[in-house]
C-alpha positions as CSV (number, residue, x, y, z in Angstrom):
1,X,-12.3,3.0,-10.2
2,X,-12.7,2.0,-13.8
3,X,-11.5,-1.9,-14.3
4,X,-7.7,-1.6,-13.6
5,X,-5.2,-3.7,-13.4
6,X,-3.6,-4.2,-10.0
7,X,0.1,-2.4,-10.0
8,X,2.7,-4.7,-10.6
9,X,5.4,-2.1,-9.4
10,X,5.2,1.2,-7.6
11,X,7.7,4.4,-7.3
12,X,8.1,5.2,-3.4
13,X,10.8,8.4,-3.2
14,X,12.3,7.3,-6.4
15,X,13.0,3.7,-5.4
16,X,10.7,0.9,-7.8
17,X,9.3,-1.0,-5.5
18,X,7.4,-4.6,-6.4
19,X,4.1,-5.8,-5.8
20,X,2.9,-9.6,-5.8
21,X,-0.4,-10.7,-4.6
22,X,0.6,-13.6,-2.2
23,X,-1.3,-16.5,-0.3
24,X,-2.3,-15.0,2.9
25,X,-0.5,-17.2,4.8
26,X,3.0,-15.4,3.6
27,X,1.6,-12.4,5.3
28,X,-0.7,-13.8,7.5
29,X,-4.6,-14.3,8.2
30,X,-4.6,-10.7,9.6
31,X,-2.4,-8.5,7.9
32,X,-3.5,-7.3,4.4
33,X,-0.1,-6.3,2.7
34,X,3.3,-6.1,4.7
35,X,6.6,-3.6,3.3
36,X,9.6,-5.4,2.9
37,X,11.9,-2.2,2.5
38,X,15.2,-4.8,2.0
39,X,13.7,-6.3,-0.9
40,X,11.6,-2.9,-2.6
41,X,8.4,-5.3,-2.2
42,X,5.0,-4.9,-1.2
43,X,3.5,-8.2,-0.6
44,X,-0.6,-7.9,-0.9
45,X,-2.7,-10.3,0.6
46,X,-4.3,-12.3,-2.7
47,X,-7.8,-13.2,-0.9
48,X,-8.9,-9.5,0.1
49,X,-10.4,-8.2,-2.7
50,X,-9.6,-5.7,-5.1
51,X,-10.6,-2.3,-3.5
52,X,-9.4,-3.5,-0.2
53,X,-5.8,-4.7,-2.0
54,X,-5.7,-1.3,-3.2
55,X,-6.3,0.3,0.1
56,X,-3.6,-1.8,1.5
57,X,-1.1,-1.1,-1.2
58,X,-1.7,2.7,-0.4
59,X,-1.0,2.2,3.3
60,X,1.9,0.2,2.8
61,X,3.4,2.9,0.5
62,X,2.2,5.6,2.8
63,X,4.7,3.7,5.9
64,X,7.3,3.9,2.5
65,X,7.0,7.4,2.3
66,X,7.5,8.1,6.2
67,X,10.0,5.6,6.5
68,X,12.3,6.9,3.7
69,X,11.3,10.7,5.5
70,X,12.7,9.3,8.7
71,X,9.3,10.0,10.2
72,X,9.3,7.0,12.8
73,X,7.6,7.8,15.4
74,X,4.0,8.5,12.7
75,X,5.2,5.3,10.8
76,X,4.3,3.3,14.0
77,X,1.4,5.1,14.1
78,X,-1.2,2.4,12.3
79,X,-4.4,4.6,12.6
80,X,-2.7,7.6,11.3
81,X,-1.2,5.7,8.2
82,X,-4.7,3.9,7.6
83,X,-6.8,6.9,8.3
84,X,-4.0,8.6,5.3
85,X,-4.6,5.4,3.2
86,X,-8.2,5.7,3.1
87,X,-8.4,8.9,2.9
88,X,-6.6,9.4,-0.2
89,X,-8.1,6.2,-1.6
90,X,-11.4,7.8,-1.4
91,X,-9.7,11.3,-2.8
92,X,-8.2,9.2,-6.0
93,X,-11.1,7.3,-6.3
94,X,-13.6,10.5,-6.7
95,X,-11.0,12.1,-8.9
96,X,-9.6,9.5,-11.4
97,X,-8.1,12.4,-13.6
98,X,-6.2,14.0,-11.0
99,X,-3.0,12.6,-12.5
């Protein structure tokens, strides 16, 4: 990926949703980014760096996406959402013009 910014904000099924890059103690030492559907935010954990903040942005969106499809039983699925959110981090990544 070509130097780019980290998103500020993302569209998940039409709804904005923010990003900040937080201390990871307001996730916590193992958790890379958490959802916070209530609030439309995406808190990313600010010490993992920036292809892995990336990756975790995309699998927090992905349990967005399948939370807002009512698709519960795959959105507790954790190695199906980060097997997605690699997956298409790899696709994007290889294909910067795709969009």
């Amino acid at each position: 990926m070509k130097n780019k910014s980290f998103p500020v904000a993302v569209n998940i099924c039409g709804l904005a949703y923010k990003v900040e890059r937080v201390p990871y103690k307001t996730v916590d030492a193992f958790t890379s980014a958490t959802i916070v559907h209530e609030e439309q935010k995406i808190y990313v954990n600010e010490a993992i760096s920036d292809e892995k903040a990336r990756i975790a942005l995309l699998h927090e969106s992905i349990h967005g996406i399948l939370s807002n499809g009512c698709f519960e039983r795959e959105n507790q699925d954790e190695i199906l959402v980060q097997h997605l959110a690699n997956g298409l981090y790899q696709f994007l990544k290889s294909c910067p013009d795709f969009i």
